[in-house]
N, C-alpha and C positions, 0 to 999 in steps of 0.2 A: 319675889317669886314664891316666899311661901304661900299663899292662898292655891298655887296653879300644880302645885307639887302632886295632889291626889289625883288631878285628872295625866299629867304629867307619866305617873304611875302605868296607867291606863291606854293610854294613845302617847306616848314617849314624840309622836309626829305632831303634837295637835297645836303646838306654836307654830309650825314650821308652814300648815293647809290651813292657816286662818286668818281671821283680824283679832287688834286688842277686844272687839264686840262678841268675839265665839261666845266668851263665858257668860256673858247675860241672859245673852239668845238661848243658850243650852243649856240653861240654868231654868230658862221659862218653858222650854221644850222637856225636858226633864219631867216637871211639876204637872206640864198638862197630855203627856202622851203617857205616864209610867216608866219613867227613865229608858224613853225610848231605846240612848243608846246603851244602855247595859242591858235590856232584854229582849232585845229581837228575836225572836222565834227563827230566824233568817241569818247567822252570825255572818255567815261568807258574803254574803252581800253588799252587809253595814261594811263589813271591812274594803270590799271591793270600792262601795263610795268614799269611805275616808281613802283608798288610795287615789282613786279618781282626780279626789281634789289636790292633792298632793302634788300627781302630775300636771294637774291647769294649774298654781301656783310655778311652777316648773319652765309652762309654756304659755304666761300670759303677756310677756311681752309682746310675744309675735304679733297677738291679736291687737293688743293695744296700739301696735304699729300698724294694722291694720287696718284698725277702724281708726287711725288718723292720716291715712292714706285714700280712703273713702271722704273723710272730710273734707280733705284738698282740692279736692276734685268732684266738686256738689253738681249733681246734674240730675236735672228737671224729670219730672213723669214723663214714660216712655221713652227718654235720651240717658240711661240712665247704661251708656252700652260701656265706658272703662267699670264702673263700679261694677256690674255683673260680672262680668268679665274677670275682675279680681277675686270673686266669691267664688266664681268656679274653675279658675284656676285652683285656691288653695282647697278646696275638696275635692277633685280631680287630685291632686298631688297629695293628698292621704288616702287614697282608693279608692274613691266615689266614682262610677259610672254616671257621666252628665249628660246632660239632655237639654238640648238649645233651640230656642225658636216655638216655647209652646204657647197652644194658641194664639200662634202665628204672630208673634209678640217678639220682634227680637232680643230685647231683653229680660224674658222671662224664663228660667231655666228649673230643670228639677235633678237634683244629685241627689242616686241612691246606691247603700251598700247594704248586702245580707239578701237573705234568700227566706219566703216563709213568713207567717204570722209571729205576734202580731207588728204591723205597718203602723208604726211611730214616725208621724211628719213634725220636722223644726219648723217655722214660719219664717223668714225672713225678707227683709223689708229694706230698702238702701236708696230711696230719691230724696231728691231736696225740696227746697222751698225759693220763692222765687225774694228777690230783692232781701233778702236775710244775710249779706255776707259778712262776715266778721271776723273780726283779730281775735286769740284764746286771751283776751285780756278783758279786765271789768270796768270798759268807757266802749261808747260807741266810736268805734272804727272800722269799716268795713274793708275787708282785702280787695275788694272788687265795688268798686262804686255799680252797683244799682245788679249789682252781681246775687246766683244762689246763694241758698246757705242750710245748714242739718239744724234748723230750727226744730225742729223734731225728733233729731237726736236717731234718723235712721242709720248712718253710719254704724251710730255702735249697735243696733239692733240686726243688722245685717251679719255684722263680726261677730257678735256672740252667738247668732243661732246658728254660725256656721260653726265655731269653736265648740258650743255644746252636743250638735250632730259627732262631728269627728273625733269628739270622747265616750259618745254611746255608742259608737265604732267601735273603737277600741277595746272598747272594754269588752261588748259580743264576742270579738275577735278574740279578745288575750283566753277566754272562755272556751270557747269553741259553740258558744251557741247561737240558736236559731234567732230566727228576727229579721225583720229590715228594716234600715232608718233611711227616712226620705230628709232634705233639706230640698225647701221650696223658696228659688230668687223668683219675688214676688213685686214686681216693678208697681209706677203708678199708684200707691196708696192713696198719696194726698189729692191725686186730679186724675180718676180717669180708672180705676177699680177695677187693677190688672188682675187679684184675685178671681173679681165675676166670669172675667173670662178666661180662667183659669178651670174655673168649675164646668164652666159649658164647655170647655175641651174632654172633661175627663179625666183631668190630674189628678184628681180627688177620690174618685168612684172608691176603691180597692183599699184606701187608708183608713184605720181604726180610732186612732187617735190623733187632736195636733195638737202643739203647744208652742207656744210663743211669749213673749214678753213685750213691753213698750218702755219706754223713758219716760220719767217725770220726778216732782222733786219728793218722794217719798217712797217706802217700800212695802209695795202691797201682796201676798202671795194670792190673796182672788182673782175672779174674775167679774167684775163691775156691766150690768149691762149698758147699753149705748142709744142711742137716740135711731132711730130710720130716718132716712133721709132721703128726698127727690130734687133733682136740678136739673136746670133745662135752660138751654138758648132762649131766647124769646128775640122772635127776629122779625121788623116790623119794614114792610117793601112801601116808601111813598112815592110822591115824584118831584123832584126838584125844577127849581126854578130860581130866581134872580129875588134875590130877599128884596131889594129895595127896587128895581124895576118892576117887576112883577108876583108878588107874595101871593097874589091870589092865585096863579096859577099851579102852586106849588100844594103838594101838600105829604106834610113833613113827621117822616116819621120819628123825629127825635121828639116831636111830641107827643105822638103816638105813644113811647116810653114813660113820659113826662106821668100821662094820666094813669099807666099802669102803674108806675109807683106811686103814685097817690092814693090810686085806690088800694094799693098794697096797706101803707100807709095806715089809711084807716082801717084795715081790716084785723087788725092787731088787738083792738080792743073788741073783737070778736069771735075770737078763736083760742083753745081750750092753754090753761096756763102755762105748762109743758112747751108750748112749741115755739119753735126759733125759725126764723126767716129771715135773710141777707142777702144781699147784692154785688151786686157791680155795674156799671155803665159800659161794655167792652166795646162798643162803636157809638157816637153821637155826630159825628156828620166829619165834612173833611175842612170847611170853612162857616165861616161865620155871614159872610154875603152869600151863600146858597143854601137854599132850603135841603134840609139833608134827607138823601131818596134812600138811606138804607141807617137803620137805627138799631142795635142790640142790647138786652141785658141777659145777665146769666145772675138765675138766681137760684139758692135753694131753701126748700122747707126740712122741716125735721121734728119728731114727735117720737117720745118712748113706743106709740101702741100704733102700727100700721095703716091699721083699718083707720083710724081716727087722723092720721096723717094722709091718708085719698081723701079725706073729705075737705080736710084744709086746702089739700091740689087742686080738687075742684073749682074752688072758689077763688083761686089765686088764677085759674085758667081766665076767670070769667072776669079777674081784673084786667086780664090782659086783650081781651075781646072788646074791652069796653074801650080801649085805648082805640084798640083799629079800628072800632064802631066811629069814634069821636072826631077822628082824622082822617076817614074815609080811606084810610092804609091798609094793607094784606100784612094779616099777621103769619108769620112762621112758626113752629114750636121743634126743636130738637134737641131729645131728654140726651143729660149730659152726665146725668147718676143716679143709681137708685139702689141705696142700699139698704139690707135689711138690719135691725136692731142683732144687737149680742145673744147669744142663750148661756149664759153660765151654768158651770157642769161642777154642782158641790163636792162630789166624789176627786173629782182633779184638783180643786181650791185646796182640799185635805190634805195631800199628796205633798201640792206644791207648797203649803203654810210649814211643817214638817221640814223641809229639805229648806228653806229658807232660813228658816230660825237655827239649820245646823252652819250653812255657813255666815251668816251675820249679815249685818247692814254694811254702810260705807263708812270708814273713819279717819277722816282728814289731816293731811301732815299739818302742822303751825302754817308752812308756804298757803295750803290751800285755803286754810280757814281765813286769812288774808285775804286771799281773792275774793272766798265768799263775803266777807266782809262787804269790801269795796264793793261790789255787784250786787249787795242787798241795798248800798245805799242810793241807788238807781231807780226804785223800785215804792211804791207806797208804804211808808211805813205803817201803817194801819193795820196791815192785812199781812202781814209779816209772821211766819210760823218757827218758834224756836229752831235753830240753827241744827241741833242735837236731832232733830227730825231723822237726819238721812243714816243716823245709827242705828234707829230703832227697825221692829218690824211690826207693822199694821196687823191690827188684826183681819180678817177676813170681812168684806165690805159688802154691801148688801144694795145699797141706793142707786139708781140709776141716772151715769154720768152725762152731761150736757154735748160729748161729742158724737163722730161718728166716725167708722172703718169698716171695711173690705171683710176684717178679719168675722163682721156680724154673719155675713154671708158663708162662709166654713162654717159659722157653728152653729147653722140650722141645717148641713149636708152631715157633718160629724161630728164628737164631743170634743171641745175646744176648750184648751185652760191658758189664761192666757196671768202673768204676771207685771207689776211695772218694778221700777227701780230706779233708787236716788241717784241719779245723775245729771239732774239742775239744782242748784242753790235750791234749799228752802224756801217757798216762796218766789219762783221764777216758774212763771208759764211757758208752756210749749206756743211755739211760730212765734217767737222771738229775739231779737239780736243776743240777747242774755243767755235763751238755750244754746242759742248759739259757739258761745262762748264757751258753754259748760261740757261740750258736745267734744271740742277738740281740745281738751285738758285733762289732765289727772283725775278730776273728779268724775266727768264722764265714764273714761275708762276703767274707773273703781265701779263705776255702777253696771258698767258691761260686764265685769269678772262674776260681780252677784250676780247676775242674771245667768250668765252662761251656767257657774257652777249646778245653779237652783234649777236650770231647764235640766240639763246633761243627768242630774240626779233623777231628779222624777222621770226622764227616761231610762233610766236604769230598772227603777223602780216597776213601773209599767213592763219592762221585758222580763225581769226575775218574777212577776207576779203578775199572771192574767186574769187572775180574778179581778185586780184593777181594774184592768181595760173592761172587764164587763161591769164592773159598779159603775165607771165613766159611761156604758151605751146603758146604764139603767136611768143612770140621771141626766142624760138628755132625752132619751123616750118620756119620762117624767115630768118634766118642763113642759114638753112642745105638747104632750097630751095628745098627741094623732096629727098637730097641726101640719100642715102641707106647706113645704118652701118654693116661695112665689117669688123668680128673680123680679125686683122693680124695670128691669132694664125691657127694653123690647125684642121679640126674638131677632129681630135682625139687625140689633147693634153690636158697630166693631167696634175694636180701639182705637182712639182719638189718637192713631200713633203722630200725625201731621196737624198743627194747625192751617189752615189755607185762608183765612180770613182773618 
């Protein structure tokens, strides 16, 4: 204990609101803000967030039990109606005014408390993944054979953006000051971009800021930009007939398909290095003696830079024309997504690197480092990133990542900062039986605590100081440079709340 004695001195609570990683993290926070926390121009503030955390240390079990209450119970884009449910419940039951049913989404709700500028919205996100289900153990076991699963790790991303709302509550509250904090249940992330239609309702219109977090297995306080992305049915109408009495009368659209992805196929070594394109086959006929009269795939494209992603659409349409061309079949087309790329807002990356580095990374009990053990061994050893990873904190990231969200489309309406945090084994990727795994365990819910605390701060932050909030709408006017947000979607898509085919 003696090394901890002078800070000890100082915050007499700072074992009590931290991990054994406080002292590194603010030790490096120290050296690169000007010992932030001994000179705040703001004292009452800093003090108010070291209480803050105090109190979530106080009241993280709840959430922890929370979001393992969300994991139990994994339900699909748009089905997603206990877990809402549960999220609005417990802010409804700390004072939130909720609001259900928007854009016309029955799982999609918005809880808000406080009155007045400025409008601080949480993000939060809580569907699963389909055939992902898993035991919190490190071997493939599934709770549910062919069952969902928080391969993605939204459970805890739900729970924490709900836990971090309900502390920048409180804290206005214990104040007495102005503000409103929105918490937005954001259904459909992974299939069906319940945010898009979130924005075309007007959920968003009147809010200044958002901020959000994601799961993964390291902790970043930037905001990374994302791929754009377009998907679409490709629905091909033949006519069947008796494969072995009569084929020639037939004519079939699962081959129809057949030649779109082939020409998909080769078009690969044609198109700019950046872009990703994937499939699936969601119909290819119903037997094998008949020529099958209704054939689909669902694909989609994706490119860092928009414009350069319609040109690869284009040409992916006219693989698919070429198929109906080749089988004398009627092609369908009906677009399934279209999201736009991220806008990272450096002024909030700032904010949030700051408040992360104050309360630390994740740091494993011997139990956990165990698990990770086992569940690294699962895993390619090659590509394997020191264990010690989920301690540290990244610095601020700059390259633009291979996926794609919902959350890109908010942050071309308003300045969005978004964070991740360790809560898969190092070296475990997301839509996985592994995140799985990490999703409804200890580890996960250490990485939920980081995140809630790191949002809940920087909303703090953002309310005691609006100069913020206008450095954050300086650096996304900045970014976008006058550009105009073009939803991908057409105007007259709903949400895919029903499959019917």
């Amino acid at each position: 204990m003696a090394d901890t004695t002078p800070w000890m001195k100082v915050f007499p609570n700072a074992l009590a609101i931290t991990n054994p990683g406080w002292f590194v993290n603010s030790a490096l926070l120290i050296v690169s803000t000007g010992a932030l926390l001994f000179a705040q121009p703001d004292a009452g503030r800093e003090a108010g967030k070291l209480e803050t955390l105090r109190l979530m240390d106080s009241r993280a079990a709840r959430f922890k039990e929370l979001s393992r209450r969300l994991w139990e119970n994994p339900e699909l884009s748009f089905e997603e109606f206990k877990s809402s449910s549960l999220l609005a419940a417990e802010l409804r039951a700390a004072g939130f005014g909720v609001t259900t049913n928007v854009a016309a989404i029955p799982t999609a709700f918005v809880a808000e408390w406080g009155t007045g500028k400025p409008v601080v919205a949480v993000l939060g996100e809580y569907d699963a993944l389909p055939e992902l289900s898993q035991h919190p153990i490190p071997e493939r076991k599934a709770l549910v054979t062919g069952g969902a699963g928080h391969g993605c790790g939204h459970n805890l991303l739900g729970a924490a953006g709900a836990f971090a709302a309900i502390m920048a509550k409180d804290h206005l509250q214990s104040r007495g000051m102005g503000g409103t904090v929105r918490f937005y249940g954001c259904p459909a992330e992974e299939n069906g971009a319940g945010k898009l239609h979130m924005i075309r309702a007007g959920a968003f219109k009147d809010c200044d800021v958002a901020l959000t977090w994601h799961p993964d297995d390291r902790n970043e306080p930037g905001m990374r930009s994302t791929l754009a992305n377009q998907g679409a049915y490709f629905r091909f109408h033949g006519a069947a007939a008796h494969a072995g009495r009569a084929p020639e009368k037939g004519r079939s659209a699962l081959d129809a398909v057949m030649v779109m992805t082939h020409a998909v196929e080769l078009l690969r070594e044609h198109v700019p290095q950046a872009t990703r394109v994937h499939y699936i086959i969601t119909q290819g006929g119903t037997a094998a003696n008949v020529v099958p009269e209704l054939a689909e795939i669902r694909l989609t494209a994706r490119h860092p830079d928009a414009a350069e992603l319609d040109k690869v659409w284009s040409r992916i349409i006219k693989c698919a024309e070429a198929g109906a061309l080749a089988t004398e079949t009627r092609l369908e087309l009906e677009l399934s997504s279209g999201l736009a790329n991220v806008v990272p807002n450096d002024a909030l990356a700032a904010i949030f690197e700051r408040n992360m580095r104050l309360v630390g990374g994740v740091v494993y009990t011997p139990e956990e480092r165990a698990f990770a053990v086992k569940l690294r061994a699962t895993l390619p050893s090659d590509t394997l990133p020191p264990l010690e990873l989920a301690g540290l904190i990244q610095p601020i990231q700059t390259e633009t990542t291979s996926w794609s969200t919902d959350v890109g489309d908010v942050s071309w309406n308003l300045p969005t900062g978004e964070i991740r945090a360790a809560a898969f084994v190092p070296g475990v990727a997301a839509h996985t039986w592994q995140s799985t795994a990490c999703a409804g365990m200890g580890i996960g819910q250490k990485a939920m605590i980081v995140a809630a605390k790191t949002l809940a701060l920087t909303a703090i932050d953002l309310f005691h100081d609006p100069s913020q909030v206008e450095a954050a709408r300086r650096s996304f006017d900045k970014i976008l440079a006058g550009k105009k947000y073009i939803s991908r979607l057409p105007p007259n898509a709903k949400p895919e709340l029903k499959k019917t085919r």
